[in-house]
C-alpha positions as CSV (number, residue, x, y, z in Angstrom):
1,X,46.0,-158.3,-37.1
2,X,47.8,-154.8,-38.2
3,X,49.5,-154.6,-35.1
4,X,50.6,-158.0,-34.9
5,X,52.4,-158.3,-38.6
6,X,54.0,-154.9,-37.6
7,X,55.8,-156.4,-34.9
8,X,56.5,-159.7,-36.4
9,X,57.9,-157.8,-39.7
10,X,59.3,-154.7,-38.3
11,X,59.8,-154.7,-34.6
12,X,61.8,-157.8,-34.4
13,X,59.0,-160.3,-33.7
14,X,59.9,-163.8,-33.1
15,X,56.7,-165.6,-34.2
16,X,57.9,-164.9,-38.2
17,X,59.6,-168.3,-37.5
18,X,55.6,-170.0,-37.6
19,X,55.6,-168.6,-40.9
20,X,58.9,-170.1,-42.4
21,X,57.3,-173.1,-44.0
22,X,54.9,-171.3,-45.6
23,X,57.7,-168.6,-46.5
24,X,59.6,-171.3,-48.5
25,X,56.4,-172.6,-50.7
26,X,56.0,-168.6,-52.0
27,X,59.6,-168.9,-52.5
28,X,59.3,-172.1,-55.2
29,X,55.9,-170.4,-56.6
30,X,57.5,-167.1,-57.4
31,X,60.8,-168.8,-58.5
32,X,58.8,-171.2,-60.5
33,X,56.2,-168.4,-62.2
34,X,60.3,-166.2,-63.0
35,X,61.2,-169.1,-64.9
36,X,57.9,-169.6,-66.5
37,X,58.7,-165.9,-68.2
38,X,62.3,-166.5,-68.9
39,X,61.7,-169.4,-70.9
40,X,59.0,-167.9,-73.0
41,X,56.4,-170.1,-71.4
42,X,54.5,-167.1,-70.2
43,X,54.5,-165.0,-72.6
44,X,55.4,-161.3,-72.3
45,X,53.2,-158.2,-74.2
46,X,55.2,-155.1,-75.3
47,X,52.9,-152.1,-75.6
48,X,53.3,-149.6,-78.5
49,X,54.5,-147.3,-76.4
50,X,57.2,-147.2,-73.5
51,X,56.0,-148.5,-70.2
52,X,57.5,-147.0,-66.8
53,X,56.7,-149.5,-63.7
54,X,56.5,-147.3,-60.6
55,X,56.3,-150.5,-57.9
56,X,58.1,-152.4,-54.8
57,X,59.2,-155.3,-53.3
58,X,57.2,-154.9,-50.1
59,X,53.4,-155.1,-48.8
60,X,52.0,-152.5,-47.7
61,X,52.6,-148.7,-48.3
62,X,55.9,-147.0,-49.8
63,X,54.5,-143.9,-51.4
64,X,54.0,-145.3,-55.0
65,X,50.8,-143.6,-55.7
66,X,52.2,-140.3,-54.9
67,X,55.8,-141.2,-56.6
68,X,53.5,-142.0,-60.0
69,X,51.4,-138.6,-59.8
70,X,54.8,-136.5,-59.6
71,X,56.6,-138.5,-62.2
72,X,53.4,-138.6,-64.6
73,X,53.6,-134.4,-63.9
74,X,57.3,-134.4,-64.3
75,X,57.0,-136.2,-67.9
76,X,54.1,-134.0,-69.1
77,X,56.3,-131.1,-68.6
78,X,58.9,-132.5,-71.0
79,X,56.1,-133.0,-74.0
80,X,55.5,-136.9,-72.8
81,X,51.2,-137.6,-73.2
82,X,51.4,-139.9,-70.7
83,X,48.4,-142.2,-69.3
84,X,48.5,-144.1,-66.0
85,X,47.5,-147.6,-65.8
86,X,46.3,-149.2,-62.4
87,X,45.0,-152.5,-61.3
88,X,42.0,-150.5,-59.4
89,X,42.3,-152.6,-55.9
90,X,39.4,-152.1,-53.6
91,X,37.1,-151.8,-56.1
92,X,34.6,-153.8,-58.0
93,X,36.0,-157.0,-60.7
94,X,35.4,-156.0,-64.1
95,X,36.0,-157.9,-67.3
96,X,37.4,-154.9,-69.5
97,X,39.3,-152.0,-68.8
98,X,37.2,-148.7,-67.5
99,X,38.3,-145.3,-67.5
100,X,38.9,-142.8,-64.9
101,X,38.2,-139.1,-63.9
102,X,37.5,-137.2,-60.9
103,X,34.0,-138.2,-61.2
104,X,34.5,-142.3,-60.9
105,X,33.2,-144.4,-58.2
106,X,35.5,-145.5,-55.8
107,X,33.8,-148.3,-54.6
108,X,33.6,-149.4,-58.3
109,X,37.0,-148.4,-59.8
110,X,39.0,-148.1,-56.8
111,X,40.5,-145.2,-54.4
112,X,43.8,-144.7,-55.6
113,X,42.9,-144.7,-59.4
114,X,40.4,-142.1,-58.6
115,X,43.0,-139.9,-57.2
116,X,45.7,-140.4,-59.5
117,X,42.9,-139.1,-62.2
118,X,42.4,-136.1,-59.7
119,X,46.1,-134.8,-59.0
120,X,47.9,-136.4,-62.1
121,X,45.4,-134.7,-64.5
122,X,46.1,-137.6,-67.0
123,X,44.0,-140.2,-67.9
124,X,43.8,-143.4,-66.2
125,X,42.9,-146.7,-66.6
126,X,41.8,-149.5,-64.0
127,X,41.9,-153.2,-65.1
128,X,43.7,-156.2,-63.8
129,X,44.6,-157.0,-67.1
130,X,47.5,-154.3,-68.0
131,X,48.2,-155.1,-71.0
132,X,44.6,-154.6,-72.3
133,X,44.7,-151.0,-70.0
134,X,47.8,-149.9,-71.8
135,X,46.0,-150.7,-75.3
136,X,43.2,-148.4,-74.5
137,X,45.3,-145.5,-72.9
138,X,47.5,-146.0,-76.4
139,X,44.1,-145.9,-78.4
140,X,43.1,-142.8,-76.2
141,X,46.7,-140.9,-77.3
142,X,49.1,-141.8,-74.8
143,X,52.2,-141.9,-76.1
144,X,54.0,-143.3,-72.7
145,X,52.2,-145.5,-70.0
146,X,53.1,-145.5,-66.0
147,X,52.2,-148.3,-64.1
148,X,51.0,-147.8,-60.9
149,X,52.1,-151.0,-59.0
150,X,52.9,-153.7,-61.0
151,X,56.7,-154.5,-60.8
152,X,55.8,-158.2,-60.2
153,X,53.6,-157.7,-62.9
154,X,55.9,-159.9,-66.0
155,X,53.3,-160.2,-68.8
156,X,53.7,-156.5,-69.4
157,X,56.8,-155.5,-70.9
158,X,58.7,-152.3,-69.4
159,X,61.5,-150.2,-70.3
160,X,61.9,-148.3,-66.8
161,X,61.4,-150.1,-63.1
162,X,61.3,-147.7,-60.3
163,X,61.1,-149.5,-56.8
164,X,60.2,-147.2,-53.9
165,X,60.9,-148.4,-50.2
166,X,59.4,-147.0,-47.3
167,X,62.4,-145.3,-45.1
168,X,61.0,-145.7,-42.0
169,X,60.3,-149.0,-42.0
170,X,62.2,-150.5,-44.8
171,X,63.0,-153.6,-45.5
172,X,61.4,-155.0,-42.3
173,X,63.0,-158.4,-41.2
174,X,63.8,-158.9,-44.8
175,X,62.0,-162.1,-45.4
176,X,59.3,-163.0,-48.2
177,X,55.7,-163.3,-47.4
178,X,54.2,-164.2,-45.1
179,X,57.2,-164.8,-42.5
180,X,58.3,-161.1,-43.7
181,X,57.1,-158.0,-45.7
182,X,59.3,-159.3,-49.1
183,X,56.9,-159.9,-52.3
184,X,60.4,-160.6,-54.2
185,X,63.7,-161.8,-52.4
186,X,66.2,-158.9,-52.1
187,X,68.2,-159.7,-55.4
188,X,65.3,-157.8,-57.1
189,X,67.1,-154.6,-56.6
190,X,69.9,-155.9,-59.1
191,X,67.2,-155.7,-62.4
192,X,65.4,-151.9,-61.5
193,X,66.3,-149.0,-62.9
194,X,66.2,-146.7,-59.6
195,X,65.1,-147.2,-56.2
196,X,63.4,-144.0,-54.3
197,X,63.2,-143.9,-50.5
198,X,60.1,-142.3,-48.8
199,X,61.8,-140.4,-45.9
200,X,65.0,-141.2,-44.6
201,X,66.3,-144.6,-44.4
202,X,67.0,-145.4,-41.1
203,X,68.3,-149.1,-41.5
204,X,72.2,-147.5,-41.8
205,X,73.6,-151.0,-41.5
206,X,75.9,-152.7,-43.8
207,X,73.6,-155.1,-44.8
208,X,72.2,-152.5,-47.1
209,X,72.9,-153.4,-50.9
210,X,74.9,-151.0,-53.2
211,X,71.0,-150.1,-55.1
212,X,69.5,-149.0,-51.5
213,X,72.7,-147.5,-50.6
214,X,72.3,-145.3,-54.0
215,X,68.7,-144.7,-53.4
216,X,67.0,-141.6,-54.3
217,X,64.8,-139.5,-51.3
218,X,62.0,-137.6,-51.4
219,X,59.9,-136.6,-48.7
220,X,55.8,-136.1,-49.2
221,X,55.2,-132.6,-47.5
222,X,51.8,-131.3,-46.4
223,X,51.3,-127.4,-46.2
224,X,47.5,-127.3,-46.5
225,X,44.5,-128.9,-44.8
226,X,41.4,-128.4,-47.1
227,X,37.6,-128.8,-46.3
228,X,35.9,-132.2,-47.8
229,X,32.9,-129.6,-48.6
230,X,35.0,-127.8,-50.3
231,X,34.3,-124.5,-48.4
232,X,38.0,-123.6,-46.8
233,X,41.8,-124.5,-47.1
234,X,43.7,-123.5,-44.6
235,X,47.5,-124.0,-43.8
236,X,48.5,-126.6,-41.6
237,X,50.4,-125.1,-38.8
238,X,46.6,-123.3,-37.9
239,X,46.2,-127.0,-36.6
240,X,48.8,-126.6,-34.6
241,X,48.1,-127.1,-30.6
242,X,44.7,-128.8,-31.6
243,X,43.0,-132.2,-31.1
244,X,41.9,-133.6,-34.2
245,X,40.7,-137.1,-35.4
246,X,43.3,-138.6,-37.3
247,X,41.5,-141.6,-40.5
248,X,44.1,-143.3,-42.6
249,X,43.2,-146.4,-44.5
250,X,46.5,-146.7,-46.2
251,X,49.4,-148.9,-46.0
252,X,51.4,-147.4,-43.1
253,X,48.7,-145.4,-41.9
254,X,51.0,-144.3,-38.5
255,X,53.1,-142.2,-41.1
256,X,50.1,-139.9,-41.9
257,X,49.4,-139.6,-37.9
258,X,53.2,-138.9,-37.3
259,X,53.0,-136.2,-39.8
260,X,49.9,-134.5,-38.3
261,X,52.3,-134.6,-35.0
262,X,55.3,-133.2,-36.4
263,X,53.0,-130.2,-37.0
264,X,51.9,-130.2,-33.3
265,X,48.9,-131.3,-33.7
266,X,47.4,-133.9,-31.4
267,X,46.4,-136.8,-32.9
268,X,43.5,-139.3,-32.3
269,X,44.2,-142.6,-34.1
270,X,41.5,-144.1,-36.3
271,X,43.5,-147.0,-38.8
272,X,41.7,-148.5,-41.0
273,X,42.9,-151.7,-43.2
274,X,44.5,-150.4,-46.7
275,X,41.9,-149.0,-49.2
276,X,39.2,-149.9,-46.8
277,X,35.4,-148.3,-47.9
278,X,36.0,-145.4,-45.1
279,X,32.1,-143.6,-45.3
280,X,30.0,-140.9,-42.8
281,X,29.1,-143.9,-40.6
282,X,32.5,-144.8,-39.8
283,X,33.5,-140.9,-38.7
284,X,30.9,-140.3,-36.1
285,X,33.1,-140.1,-33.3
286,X,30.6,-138.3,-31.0
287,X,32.6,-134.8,-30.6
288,X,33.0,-131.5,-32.1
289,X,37.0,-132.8,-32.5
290,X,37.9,-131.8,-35.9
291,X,38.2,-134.9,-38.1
292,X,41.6,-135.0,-40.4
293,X,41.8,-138.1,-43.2
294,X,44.2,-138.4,-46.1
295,X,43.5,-137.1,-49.6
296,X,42.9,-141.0,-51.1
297,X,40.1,-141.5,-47.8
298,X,38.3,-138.1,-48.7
299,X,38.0,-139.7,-52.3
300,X,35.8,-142.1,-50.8
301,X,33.2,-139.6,-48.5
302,X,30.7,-137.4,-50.0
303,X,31.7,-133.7,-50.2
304,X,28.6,-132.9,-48.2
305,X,29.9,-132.7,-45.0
306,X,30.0,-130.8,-42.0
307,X,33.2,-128.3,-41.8
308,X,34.8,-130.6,-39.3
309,X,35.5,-132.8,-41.9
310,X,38.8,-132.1,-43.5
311,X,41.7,-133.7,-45.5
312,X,45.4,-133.4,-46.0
313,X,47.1,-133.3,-49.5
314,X,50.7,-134.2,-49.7
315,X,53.1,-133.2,-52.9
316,X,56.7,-134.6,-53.0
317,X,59.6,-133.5,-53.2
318,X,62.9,-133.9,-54.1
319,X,66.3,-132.8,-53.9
320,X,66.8,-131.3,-57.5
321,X,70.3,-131.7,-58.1
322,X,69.4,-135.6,-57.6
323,X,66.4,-135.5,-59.4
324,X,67.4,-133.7,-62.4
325,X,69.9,-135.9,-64.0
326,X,67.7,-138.9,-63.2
327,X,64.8,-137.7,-65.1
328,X,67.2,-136.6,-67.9
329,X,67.8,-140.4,-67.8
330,X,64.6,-141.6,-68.0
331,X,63.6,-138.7,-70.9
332,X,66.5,-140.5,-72.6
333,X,65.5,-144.1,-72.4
334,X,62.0,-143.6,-73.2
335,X,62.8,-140.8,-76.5
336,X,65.4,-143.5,-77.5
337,X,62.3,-146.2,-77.3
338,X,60.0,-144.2,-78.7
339,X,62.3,-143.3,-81.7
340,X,63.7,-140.2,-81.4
């Protein structure tokens, strides 16, 4: 199913057009549920504190999770307290909010919440219900909440919107669900505050609108590979010229197995669906191959493991004489908000 909605939404798949009809009813729905909020119908919440939406326009993977942990770092540096709210998807329902730390299960509060606790180092908080997560992270001292996901997300008021595309395959065929990869038509990019482009945009056409033209990129670099035991890290090019396992349950997981290549390392493909429950049963492989996953997989398998079993972190970065001034933004708005 993966392989076919990539070539339908990014290769230039012809059976999207099976998929108009339905295409045009999530049109009137999410026109319908807009006008619902502009009219006061829905209402809107406005936490007591600023709210900063790191989200997109697109299914599937764009980088957000990493995007939110460097921002959230970024922030604290200036004297922000902020606290990271997330809808906790792939793991179990609750009916209130739960918080999160480096100790949390997965299965119950979700991967990427779990890692956002780990490498953000602020707290977190996993419930469908922002508005009620936002309370208790403003209850707990946060004086600033960052949304992981949630730009489609209207009940919660926000004073920032950062939209973050996916540079290699962008846009896709530029259609909404499910003909194309579009939660939100195109003209979405008119209301946020920035768009960031993981990796360089390759659609250079002039289609592209003056916000995605203005973009902001970043890359997400990997330097070490560290033991899931905890026994080792070692740098990355020491892969080099090896055969190793590649496991990505992610959104685009053929962008972590084209980074392992660009550091010559061979890769055997295992993709997973996105947040998929990725355990020791799934990464018997029946070799001696080293076995290389991302950091929000090894989340999800016990750290008593062979030392075949590794992962990859990956920290972003960006150019700072783009990101400077656009953080000195965002400082702004969100002093200004918070009065003074």
């Amino acid at each position: 199913m993966y392989k076919w909605i990539h070539r339908v939404w990014y290769e230039g798949g012809s059976s999207y057009r099976l998929l108009v009809p339905l295409c045009g009813i999530y049109w009137l729905l999410l026109t319908l549920r807009r006008a619902l909020y502009r009219l006061s119908l829905l209402r809107h919440h406005k936490a007591a504190v600023p709210v900063v939406i790191v989200g997109n326009i697109t299914a599937g993977g764009t980088g957000k999770t990493p995007v939110t942990i460097w921002l959230a770092q970024e922030l604290k540096s200036r004297g922000f307290v902020p606290g990271i709210i997330s809808r906790g998807f792939g793991g179990s329902k609750s009916s209130s909010s739960m918080r999160v730390d480096k100790a949390s299960d997965p299965a119950v509060v979700g991967d990427e919440p779990v890692l956002l606790a780990i490498r953000s180092g602020c707290p977190v908080v996993v419930d469908a219900n922002r508005v009620r997560a936002a309370a208790m992270l403003v209850e707990d001292g946060a004086d600033l909440i960052i949304a992981d996901d949630g730009l489609q997300h209207y009940r919660l008021d926000r004073s920032y919107e950062i939209c973050v595309i996916d540079g290699a395959r962008g846009l896709g065929n530029r259609l909404l669900l499910p003909a194309g990869p579009l939660r939100e038509s195109i003209s979405r990019f008119s209301e946020v505050d920035q768009v960031l482009v993981n990796g360089p945009l390759r659609d250079k056409s002039d289609s592209l609108s003056v916000v995605e033209q203005n973009a902001i990129e970043f890359e997400l670099i990997a330097t070490d590979v560290c033991r899931l035991n905890g026994s080792l890290t070692r740098p990355i090019e020491r892969f080099a010229g090896t055969t190793v396992h590649g496991v990505a349950a992610i959104g685009n997981p053929n962008r972590f197995f084209d980074m392992l290549r660009a550091n010559g390392i061979q890769v055997i493909e295992h993709a997973f669906r996105d947040h998929a429950r990725v355990d020791r049963k799934d990464l018997e492989f029946g070799d001696d191959f080293d076995i290389l996953m991302t950091e929000k997989d090894a989340v999800k398998v016990s750290g008593n493991t062979s030392d075949k079993y590794w992962y990859v972190p990956v920290d972003l970065e960006m150019d700072a004489v783009l990101a400077g001034p656009w953080l000195e933004q965002i400082e702004s708005r969100l002093r200004a908000e918070q009065g003074g």
